[in-house]
C-alpha positions in Angstrom: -19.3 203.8 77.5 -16.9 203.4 74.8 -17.6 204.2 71.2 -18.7 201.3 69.5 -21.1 201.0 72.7 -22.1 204.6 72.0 -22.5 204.2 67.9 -24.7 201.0 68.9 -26.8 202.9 71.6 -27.7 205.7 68.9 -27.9 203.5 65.8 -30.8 201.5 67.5 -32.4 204.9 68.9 -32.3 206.2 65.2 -33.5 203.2 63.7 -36.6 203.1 66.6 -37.5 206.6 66.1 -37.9 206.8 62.3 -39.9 203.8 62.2 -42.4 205.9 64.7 -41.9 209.3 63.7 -44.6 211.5 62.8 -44.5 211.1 58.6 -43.6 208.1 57.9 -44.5 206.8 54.9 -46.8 204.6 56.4 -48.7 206.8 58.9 -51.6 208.9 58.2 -49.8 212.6 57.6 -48.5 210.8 54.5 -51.5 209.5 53.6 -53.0 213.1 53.5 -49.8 214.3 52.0 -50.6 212.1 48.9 -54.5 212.5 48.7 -53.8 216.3 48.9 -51.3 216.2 45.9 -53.9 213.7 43.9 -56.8 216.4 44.8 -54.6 219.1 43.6 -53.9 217.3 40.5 -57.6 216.5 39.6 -57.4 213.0 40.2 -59.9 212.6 42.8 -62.6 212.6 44.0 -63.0 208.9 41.5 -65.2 208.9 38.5 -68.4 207.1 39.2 -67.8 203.4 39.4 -69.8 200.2 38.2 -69.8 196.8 40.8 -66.4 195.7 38.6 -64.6 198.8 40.0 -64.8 200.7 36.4 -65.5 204.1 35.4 -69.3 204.0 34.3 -69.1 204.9 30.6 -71.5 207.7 29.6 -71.7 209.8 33.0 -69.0 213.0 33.9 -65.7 211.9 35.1 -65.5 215.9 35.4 -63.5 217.6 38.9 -64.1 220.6 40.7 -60.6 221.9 41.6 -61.0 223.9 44.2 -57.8 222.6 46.0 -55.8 223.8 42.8 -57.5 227.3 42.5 -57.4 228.3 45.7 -54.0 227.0 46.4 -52.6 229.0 43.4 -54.7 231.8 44.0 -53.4 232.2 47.7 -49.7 231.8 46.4 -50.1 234.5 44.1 -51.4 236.7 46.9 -49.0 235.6 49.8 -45.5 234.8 48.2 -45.3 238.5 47.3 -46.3 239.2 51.0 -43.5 237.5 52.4 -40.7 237.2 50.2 -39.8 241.0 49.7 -36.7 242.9 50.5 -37.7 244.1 54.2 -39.7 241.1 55.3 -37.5 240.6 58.5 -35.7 243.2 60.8 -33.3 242.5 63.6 -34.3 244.3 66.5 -31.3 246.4 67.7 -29.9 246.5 71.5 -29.9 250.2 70.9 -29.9 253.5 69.2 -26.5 253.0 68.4 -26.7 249.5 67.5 -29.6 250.7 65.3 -27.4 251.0 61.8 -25.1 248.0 62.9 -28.5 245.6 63.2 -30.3 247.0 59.8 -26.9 245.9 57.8 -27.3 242.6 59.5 -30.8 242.2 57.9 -29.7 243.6 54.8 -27.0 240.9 54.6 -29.0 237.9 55.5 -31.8 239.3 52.7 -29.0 239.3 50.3 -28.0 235.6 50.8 -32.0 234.4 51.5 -33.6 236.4 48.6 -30.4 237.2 45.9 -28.1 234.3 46.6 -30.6 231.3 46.8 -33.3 232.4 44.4 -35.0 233.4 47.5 -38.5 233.9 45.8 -38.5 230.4 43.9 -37.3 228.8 47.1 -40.3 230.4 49.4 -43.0 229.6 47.3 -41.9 226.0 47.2 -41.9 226.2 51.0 -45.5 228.0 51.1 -46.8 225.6 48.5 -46.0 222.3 50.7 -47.4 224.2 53.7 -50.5 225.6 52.2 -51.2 221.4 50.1 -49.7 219.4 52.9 -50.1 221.2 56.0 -46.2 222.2 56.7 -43.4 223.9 54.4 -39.8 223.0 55.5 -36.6 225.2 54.5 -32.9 224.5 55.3 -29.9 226.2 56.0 -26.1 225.0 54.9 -22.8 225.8 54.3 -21.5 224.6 51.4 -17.5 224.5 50.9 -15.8 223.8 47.4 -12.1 224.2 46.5 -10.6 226.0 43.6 -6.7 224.8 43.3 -4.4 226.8 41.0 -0.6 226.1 40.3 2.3 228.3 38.7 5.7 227.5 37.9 8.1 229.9 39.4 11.5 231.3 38.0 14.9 229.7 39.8 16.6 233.0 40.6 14.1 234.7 43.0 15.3 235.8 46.2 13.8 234.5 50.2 11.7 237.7 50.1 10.3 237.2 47.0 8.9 233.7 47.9 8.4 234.7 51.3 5.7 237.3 50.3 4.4 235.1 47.0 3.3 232.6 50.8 1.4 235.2 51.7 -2.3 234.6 51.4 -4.1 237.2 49.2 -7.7 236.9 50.0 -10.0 234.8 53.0 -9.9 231.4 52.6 -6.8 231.3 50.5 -3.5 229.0 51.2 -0.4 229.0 49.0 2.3 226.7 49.6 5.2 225.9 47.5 7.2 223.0 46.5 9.7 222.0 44.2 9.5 225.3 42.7 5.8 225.3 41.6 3.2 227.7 43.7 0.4 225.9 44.7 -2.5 228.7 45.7 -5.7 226.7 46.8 -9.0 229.2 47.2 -11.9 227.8 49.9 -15.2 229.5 48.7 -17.9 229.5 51.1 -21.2 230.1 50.3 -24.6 229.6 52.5 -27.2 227.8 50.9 -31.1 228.4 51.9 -33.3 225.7 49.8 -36.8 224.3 50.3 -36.8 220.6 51.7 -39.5 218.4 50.1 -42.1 218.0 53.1 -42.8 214.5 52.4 -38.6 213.7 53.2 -39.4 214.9 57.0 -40.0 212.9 60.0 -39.9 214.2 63.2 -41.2 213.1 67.0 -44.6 212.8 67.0 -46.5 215.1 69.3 -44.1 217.8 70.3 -44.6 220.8 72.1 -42.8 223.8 71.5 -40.1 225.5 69.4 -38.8 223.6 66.7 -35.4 223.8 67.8 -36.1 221.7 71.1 -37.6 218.8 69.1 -36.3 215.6 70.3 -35.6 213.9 67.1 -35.7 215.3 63.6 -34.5 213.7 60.4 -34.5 214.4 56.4 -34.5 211.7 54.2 -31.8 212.0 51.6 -30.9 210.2 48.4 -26.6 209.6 48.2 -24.9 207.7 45.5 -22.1 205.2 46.7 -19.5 207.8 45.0 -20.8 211.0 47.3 -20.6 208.8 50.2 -17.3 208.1 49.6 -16.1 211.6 48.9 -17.8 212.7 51.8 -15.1 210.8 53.7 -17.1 208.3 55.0 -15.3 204.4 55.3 -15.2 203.3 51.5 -15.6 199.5 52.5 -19.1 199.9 54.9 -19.9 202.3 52.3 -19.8 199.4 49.2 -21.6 196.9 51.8 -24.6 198.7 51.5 -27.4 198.0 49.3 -28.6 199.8 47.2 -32.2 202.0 47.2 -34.0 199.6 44.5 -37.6 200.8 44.5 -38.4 204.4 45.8 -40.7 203.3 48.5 -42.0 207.2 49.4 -45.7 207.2 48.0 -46.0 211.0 48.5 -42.8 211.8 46.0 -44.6 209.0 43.6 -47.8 211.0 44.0 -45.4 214.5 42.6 -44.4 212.3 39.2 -46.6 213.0 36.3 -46.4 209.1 36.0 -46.5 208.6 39.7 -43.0 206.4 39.5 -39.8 206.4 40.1 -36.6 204.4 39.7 -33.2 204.7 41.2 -31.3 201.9 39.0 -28.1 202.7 37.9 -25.7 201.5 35.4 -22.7 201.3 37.5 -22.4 200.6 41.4 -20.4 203.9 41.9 -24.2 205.7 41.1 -26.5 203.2 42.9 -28.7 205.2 45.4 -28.3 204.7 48.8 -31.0 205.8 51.1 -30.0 207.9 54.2 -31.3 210.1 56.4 -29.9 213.3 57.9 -31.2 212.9 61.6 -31.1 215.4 64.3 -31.0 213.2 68.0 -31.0 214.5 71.3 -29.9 211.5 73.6 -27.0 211.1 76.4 -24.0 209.4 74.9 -21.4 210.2 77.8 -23.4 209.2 80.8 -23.8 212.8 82.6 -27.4 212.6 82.3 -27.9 215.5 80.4 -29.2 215.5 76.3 -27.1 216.2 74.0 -27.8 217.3 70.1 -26.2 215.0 67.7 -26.0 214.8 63.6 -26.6 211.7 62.8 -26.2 210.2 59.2 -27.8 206.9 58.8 -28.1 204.4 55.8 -31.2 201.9 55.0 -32.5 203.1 58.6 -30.3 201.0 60.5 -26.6 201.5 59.1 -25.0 204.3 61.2 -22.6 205.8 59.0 -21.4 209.5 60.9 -22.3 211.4 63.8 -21.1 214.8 64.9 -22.5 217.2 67.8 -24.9 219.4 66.6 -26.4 222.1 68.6 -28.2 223.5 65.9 -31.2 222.4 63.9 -30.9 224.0 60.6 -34.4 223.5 59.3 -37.3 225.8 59.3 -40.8 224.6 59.5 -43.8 226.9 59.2 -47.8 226.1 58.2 -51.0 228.2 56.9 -53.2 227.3 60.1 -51.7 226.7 63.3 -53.1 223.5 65.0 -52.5 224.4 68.5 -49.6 222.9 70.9 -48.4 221.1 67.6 -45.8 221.8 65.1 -48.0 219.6 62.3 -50.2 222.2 61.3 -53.4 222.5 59.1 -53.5 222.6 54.9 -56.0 224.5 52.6 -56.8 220.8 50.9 -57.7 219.9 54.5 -60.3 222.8 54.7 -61.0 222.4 50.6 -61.7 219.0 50.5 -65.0 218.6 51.6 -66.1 221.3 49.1 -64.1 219.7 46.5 -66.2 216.6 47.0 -69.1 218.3 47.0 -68.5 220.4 44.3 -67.3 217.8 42.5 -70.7 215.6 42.7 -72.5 218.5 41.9 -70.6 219.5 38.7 -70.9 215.7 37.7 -74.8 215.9 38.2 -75.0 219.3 36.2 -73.2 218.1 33.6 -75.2 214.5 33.2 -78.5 216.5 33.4 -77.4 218.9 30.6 -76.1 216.0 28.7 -79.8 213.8 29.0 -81.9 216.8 28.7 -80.3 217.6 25.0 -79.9 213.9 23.7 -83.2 212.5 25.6 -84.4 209.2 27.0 -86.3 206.7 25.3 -88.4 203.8 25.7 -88.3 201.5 22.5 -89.7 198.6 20.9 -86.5 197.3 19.4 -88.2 194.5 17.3 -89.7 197.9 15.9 -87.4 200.1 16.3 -83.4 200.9 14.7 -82.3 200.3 18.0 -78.3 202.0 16.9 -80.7 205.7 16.5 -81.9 205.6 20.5 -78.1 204.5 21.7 -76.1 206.8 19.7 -78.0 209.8 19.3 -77.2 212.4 17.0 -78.3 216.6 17.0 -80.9 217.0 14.8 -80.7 213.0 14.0 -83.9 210.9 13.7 -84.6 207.6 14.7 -85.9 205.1 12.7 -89.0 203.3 13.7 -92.0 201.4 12.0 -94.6 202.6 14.3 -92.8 205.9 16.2 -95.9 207.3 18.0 -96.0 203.5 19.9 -92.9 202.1 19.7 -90.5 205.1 21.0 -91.9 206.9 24.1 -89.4 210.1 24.9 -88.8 209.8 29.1 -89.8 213.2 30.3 -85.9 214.5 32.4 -86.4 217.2 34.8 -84.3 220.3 34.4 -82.2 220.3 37.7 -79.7 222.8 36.2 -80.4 226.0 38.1 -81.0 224.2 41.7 -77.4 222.7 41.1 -76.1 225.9 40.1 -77.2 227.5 43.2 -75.4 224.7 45.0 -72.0 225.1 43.3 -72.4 229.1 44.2 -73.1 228.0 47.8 -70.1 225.5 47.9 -68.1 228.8 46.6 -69.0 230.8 49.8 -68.0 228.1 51.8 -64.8 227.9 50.1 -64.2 231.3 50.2 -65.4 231.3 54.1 -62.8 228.4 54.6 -59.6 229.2 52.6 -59.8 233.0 52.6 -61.3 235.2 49.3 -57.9 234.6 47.3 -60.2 234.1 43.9 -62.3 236.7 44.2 -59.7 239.2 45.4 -57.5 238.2 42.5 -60.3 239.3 40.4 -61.2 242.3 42.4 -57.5 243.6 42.6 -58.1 244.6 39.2 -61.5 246.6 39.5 -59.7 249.2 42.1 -58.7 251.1 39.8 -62.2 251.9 38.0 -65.2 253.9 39.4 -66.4 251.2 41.9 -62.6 251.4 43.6 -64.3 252.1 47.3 -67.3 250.2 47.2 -64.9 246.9 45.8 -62.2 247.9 48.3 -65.1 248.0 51.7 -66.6 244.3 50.4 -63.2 242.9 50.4 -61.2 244.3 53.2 -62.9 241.3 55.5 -62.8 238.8 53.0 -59.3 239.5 53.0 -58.7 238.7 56.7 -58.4 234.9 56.3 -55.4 235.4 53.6 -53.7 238.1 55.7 -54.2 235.1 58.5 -52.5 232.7 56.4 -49.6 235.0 55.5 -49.0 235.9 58.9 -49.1 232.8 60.3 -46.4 231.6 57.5 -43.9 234.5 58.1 -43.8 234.1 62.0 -43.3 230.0 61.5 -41.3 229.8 58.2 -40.1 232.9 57.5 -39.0 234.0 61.0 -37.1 230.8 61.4 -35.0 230.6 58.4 -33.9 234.6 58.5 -32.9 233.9 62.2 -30.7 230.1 61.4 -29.1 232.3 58.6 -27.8 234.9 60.6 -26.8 232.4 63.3 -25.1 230.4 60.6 -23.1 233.0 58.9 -22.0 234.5 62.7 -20.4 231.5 63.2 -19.4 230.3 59.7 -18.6 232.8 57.4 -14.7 233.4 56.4 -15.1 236.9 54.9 -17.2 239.8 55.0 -20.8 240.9 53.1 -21.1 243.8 50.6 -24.7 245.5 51.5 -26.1 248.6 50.1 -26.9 250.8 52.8 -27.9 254.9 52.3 -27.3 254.3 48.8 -23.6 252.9 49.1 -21.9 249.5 49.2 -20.8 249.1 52.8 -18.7 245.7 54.2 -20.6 243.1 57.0 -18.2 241.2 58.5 -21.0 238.2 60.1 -17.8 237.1 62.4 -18.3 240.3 64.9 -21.7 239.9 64.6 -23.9 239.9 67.9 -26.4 236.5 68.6 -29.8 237.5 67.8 -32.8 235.9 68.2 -35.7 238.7 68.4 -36.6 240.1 64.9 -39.7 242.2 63.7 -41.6 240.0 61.2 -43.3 242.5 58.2 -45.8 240.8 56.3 -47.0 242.6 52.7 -50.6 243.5 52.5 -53.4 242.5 50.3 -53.9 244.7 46.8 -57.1 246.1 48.9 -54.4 247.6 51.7 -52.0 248.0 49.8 -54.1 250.4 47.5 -55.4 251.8 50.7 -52.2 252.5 52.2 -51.0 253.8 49.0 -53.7 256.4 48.3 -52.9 257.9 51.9 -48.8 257.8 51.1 -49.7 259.8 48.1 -52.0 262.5 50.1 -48.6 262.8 52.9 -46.2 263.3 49.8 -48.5 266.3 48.4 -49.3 267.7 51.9 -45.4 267.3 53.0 -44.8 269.3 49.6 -46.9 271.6 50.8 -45.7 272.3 54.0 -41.9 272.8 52.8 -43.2 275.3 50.1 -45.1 277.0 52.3 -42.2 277.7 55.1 -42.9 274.2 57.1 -39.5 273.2 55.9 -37.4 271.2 59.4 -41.0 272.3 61.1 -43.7 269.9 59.3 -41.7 268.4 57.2 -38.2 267.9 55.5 -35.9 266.0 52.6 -35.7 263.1 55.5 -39.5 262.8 56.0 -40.4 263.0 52.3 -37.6 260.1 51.0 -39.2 258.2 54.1 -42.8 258.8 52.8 -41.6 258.4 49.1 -39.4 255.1 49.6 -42.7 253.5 51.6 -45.3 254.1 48.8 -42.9 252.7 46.0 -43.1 249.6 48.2 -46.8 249.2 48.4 -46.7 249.8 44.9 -44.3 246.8 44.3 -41.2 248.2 43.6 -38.7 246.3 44.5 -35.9 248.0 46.2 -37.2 251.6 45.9 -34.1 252.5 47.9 -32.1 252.8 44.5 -33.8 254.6 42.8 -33.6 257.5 45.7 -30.9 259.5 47.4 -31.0 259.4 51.3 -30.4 263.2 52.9 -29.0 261.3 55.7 -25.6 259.6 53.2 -22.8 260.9 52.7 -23.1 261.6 48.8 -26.3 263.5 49.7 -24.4 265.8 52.5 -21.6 266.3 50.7 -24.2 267.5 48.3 -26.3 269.6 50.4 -23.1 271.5 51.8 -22.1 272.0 48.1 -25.9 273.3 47.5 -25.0 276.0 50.2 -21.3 276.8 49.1 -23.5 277.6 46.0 -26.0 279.3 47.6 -23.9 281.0 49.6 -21.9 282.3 46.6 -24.5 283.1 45.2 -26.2 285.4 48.0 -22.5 287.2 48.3 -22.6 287.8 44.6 -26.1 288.8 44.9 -25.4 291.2 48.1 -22.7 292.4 45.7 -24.6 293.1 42.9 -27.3 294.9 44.8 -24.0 296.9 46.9 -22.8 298.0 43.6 -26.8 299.0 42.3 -26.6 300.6 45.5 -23.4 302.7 44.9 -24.5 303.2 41.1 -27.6 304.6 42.4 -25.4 306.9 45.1 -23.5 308.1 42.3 -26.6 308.7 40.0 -28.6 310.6 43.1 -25.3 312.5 43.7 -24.8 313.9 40.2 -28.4 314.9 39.7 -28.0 316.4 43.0 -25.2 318.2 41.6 -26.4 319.2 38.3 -29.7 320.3 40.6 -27.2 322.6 42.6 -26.1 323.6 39.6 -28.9 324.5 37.7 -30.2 326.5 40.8 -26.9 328.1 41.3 -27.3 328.9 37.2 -30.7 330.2 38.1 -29.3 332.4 41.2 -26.7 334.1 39.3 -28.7 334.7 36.5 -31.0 336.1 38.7 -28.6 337.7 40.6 -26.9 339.3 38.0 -30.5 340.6 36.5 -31.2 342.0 40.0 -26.9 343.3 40.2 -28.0 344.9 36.6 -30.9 345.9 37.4 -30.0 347.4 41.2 -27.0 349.2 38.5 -29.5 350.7 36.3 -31.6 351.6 39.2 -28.8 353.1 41.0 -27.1 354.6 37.8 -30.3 356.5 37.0 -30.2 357.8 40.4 -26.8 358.8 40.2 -27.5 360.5 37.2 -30.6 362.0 38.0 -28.9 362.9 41.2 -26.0 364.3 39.0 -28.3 366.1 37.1 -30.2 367.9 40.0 -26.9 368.6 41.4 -25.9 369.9 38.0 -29.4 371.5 37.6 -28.6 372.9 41.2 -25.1 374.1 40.1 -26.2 376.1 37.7 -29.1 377.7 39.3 -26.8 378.8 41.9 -23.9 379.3 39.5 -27.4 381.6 38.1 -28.2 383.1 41.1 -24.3 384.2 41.8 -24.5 385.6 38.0 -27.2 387.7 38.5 -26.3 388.9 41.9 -22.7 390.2 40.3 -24.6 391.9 37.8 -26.6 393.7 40.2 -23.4 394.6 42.0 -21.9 396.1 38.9 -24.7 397.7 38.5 -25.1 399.6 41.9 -21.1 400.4 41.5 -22.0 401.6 38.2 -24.5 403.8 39.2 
């Protein structure tokens, strides 16, 4: 097969399958696209109509919106549920690969939610899904050149102009030529956007993953001029003609005047339309499909085709309709209630209005018949013979049977497209004395939105975080700053690993989340408690507490609690903790210090009144010992003396005795 037979063979394939793709303008999924965006808008269900087709004049043209309401009430409880900054986690092949696949979700986050206004873009998606049954997203690449050139000075040397060659930054060439430096800069950047649901057609009636769908195509609007930049052939680019009339009633339906026109004033900006069409189909004959881009012009103009083995859309829906991708809208499960509703409010309303102006049976030869048919309040009417000619009609006051009704068709709503009103309205009486009681007759009211969120993040959301990281694995030219522990580390996508398995975390509902909060709050007192208490690396730590902390800032809503914390594990909050320590440390050695020289002072002190005791008692002891030396002197110096004078007194009674005896002696001789 050569290749105009091959370009023939997969024009007439495109051409077939858009014209019996699953929404098509024509088909029924487009029909309900547009009723569901004239529901939301209030237009229908019809005023009541006279036999000409006219709105009956006098009677309530009023609309219940209950597709509105509970549309925007679920978005204002789900897009916060799903659009945060840890909806999606890569599931690592490991412990080890544990850090290496959180930077990976970190980085596709950044381009999904930062790069692409990733919360506008979302709830565009979720709004198509939860009005029109399926909300679409798409991932690109999208290239653009920034060219620079510099005159450069005759005289400088082959080294010089050999290193000014030398690219400076990914996705930079510089050549030079006739003395001027031409640097040119390719900046790559991957776009995520919402795709309008009604410009998607797809097979009808698949079966699967969206990424094995046999055909799938976006319609697109080009003008003559992108075409041709694109690099398609200028010449079967000016023999097309041009989109006149915008023949897509569900876009129409989206216009506040429910028109559109793609005239231009030159032929360089006439719209062409085109579709963007995703084919599997054998072109080379080995009997195995093949995934092609297709891009096709007026639905039977091949244009370009390229292999493809990618689908870069995301499709997700509110209520899975089971073994197809086409899923199920609110308005699909509102609309009977709106109808009802609507009759109902139409009836009260015409009641109230009779009941307070009256109805009258009139003699208008008698009567001024311009009184009875424009009455007035507190206006008479004019009448020759009132009590005969004007008879009031006696109107029955349905009001409070009807107003029962509307309150019943308000349970079914809420039974059918979860409790979004009420629990908008509720949200706000948590915080006052009736918290638990509120929080108990909502937590299964809440069930059907949680369903809806849920069911959106593992279709939609799960699909586009996955395409993205897929896309910048294989496309991206430089590497990611993320913050990670509270620094900004470098992704480089290009030595990224394929994955395909992912934990999907939903948000919770105000009731949960208050729920979950109060109990954070009771694990960050009791962890307190633990590490004052000596639980500290037993109970509980500076890890577990930053973990607990960083958790209940996010049911709160904080958005990116992570920087507003330190995490022990970084290495600003090591280097920190071992400078903690040095501290401590110095300061336990200059404590131990102080209390060895307290000690020593206290040595000293004991020392020297030990001394001056010893010396006070030696004082004493010589003192005393002297007094007792004096005393044993006195004692023995009276002896001595007394002794003396005994031996004196002794002396001279013998020196006495020896007198007298002499005397006697001389007197014997004598005689």
């Amino acid at each position: 097969m050569n290749q105009e037979e091959r370009e023939l063979k997969l024009q007439t394939t495109l051409a077939n399958e858009l014209a019996r793709a699953e929404g098509a303008d024509s088909d029924e999924l487009q029909a309900n696209r547009k009723a569901a965006l004239d529901y939301y808008k209030g237009l229908l269900p019809k005023p009541p109509m006279d036999a000409e087709g006219k709105a009956i004049q006098g009677r309530s043209h009023d609309v219940s919106m209950d597709v509105s309401d509970m549309i925007n009430a679920d978005l204002a409880l789900i897009v916060p549920m799903i659009s945060t900054d840890a909806v999606v986690d890569f599931e690592p092949n490991g412990e080890e690969d544990e850090p290496q696949a959180a930077g990976e979700s970190m980085a596709c986050n950044k381009v999904i939610i930062e790069d692409n206004q990733g919360f506008i873009q979302i709830q565009t998606a979720v709004k198509d899904g939860l009005l029109q049954r399926n909300g679409v997203m798409k991932v690109e690449v999208d290239d653009s050149e920034s060219v620079q050139q510099m005159d450069l000075p005759p005289d400088l040397e082959p080294a010089q102009l050999a290193a000014l060659r030398e690219p400076r930054a990914p996705g930079e060439t510089r050549e030079i030529s006739k003395g001027v430096l031409t640097v040119t800069r390719l900046q790559r950047r991957f776009v995520t956007r919402a795709v309008p649901i009604e410009n998607i057609s797809y097979a009808a009636g698949h079966v699967g993953p969206l990424q094995d769908i046999r055909f799938f195509a976006e319609q697109i609007s080009y003008t003559r001029s992108e075409l041709v930049e694109m690099g398609l052939d200028k010449d079967k680019v000016e023999s097309l003609p041009p989109w006149g009339d915008w023949d897509n009633s569900v876009s129409q339906a989206r216009n506040a005047t429910h028109q559109d026109s793609h005239d231009a004033e030159t032929r360089d900006q006439d719209q062409i339309e085109c579709h963007e069409c995703y084919q599997l189909i054998d072109l080379d004959g080995d009997g195995i499909s093949e995934r092609y881009r297709c891009l096709i012009a007026n639905r039977q103009t091949l244009l370009d085709f390229e292999p493809a083995d990618l689908l870069p859309y995301s499709m997700g829906s509110p209520f899975i309709n089971p073994h197809r991708i086409t899923g199920e809208s609110l308005f699909d499960h509102l609309k009977a209630t709106q109808d009802v509703k609507t009759k109902l409010l139409r009836q009260y309303n015409d009641n109230i209005a009779v009941i307070n102006n009256g109805r009258y049976a009139y003699d208008p030869d008698q009567t001024y018949e311009e009184d009875v048919l424009t009455p007035r309040a507190g206006g008479g009417i004019r009448s020759r013979n009132p009590t005969t000619s004007v008879v009031p009609i006696g109107i029955p006051d349905v009001t409070t049977g009807i107003l029962a009704a509307l309150n019943y068709q308000d349970k079914i709503r809420t039974e059918r497209g979860g409790a979004a009103l009420e629990m908008l309205s509720a949200d706000a009486q948590l915080v006052g004395e009736t918290a638990h009681g509120i929080e108990r007759q909502m937590a299964m009211r809440e069930a059907m939105v949680s369903m809806i969120a849920k069911n959106l993040a593992e279709t939609l959301i799960r699909g586009i975080y996955t395409l993205t990281h897929e896309y910048m694995r294989r496309f991206a030219t430089e590497p990611v700053m993320v913050r990670m522990q509270g620094q900004h580390v470098p992704m480089d996508p290009r030595r990224w690993p394929s994955r395909t398995r992912c934990n999907v975390t939903v948000g919770l509902s105000p009731g949960q989340r208050g729920s979950i909060q109060n109990i954070l709050a009771q694990s960050l007192q009791l962890q307190m408690a633990a590490i004052g208490q000596g639980g500290n690396g037993i109970l509980a730590d500076a890890t577990t507490f930053y973990r607990t902390a960083i958790a209940w800032q996010r049911m709160a809503g904080v958005d990116n609690p992570e920087r507003l914390w330190i995490d022990p594990m970084s290495p600003r909050a090591q280097q920190a903790q071992q400078g903690q320590q040095q501290a401590q440390q110095a300061a336990s050695e200059e404590e131990r210090s102080e209390r060895q020289k307290a000690w020593m002072l206290e040595q000293a002190k004991l020392a020297e009144d030990a001394r001056q005791h010893d010396d006070e008692i030696g004082h004493k002891y010589y003192e005393s010992d002297m007094k007792a030396e004096i005393e044993e002197a006195k004692i023995a110096g009276q002896g001595t003396i007394d002794l003396e004078r005994e031996r004196m007194k002794i002396d001279a009674q013998e020196r006495n005795q020896q007198a007298g005896s002499g005397a006697a002696s001389n007197e014997g001789g004598t005689s």
